[in-house]
N, C-alpha and C positions, 0 to 999 in steps of 0.2 A: 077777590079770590086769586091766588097762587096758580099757578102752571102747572101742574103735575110730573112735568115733561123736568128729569135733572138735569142742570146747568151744565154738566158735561156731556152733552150730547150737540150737537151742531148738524144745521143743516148741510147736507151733500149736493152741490151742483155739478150733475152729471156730467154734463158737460163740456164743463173746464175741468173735470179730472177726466176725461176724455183726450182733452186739449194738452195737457202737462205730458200722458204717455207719449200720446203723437212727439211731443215735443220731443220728449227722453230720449225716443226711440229714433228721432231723427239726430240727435247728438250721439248714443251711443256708434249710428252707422257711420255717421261722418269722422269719429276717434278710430274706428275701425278701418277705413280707407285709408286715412294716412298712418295709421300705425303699421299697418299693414304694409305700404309702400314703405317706411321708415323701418321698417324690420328686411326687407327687401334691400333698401340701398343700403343696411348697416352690416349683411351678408347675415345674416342669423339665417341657422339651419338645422332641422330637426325640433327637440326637446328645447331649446335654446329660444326659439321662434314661439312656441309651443306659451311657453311662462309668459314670454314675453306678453303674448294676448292676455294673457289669465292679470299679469299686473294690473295692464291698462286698463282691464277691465275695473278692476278692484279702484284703479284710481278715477275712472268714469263714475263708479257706484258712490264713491267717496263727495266727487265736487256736486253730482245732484242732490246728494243730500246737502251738503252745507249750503246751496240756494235754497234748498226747502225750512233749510236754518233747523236741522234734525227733529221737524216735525212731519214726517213725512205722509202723518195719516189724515192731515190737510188738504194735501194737495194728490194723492194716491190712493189707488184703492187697498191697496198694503205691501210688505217689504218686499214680496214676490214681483210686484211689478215693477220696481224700482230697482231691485238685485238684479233678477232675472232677465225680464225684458224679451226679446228675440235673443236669447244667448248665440243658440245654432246658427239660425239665419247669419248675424252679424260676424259669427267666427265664419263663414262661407264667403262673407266679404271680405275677411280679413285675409284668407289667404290667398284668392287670388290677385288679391294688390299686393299681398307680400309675395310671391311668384313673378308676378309682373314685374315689381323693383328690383328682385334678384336677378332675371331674364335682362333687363334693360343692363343694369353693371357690372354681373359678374361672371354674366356666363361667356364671352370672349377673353376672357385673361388669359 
């Protein structure tokens, strides 16, 4: 007798998709600190500074999926968590290490 259960279906280990956000979420914060300082030393200021996080962000979103090899609903609970993430939190990191890089370079000239 057959499974009943269709082939497309896969088991979930909590887990370790537990394990991959932690993960994300600690690479997203770490692209955030030095983007942040590297938007800092590079004097970006306002609207400029602004994109600049929205890029990297886009380009964080970007390489987590190509490890996940764009199946993201293996390794994620869905595109929210992987888009998303702590957005706010990490732009909070992000500025003030970009404040902090701009303070350290440009504010005595």
């Amino acid at each position: 007798m057959e499974s009943s259960i269709p082939s497309k279906f896969e088991k979930l280990n909590v887990v370790s998709m537990m394990e991959n956000n932690q993960t994300a979420q600690a690479i997203r914060i770490l692209a955030s600190l030095f983007g942040g300082f590297a938007a800092g030393i590079m004097g970006l200021t306002g609207w400029s500074g602004i994109i600049f996080y929205g890029i990297l962000s886009v380009v964080i979103f970007f390489f987590i999926l190509l490890k996940a090899k764009f199946q993201y609903t293996k390794y994620f609970n869905g595109i929210k968590d992987v888009l998303v993430g702590d957005l706010f939190s990490n732009f909070l990191c992000y500025v003030m290490f970009w404040t902090l890089g701009y303070a350290l370079v440009h504010v005595y000239e």
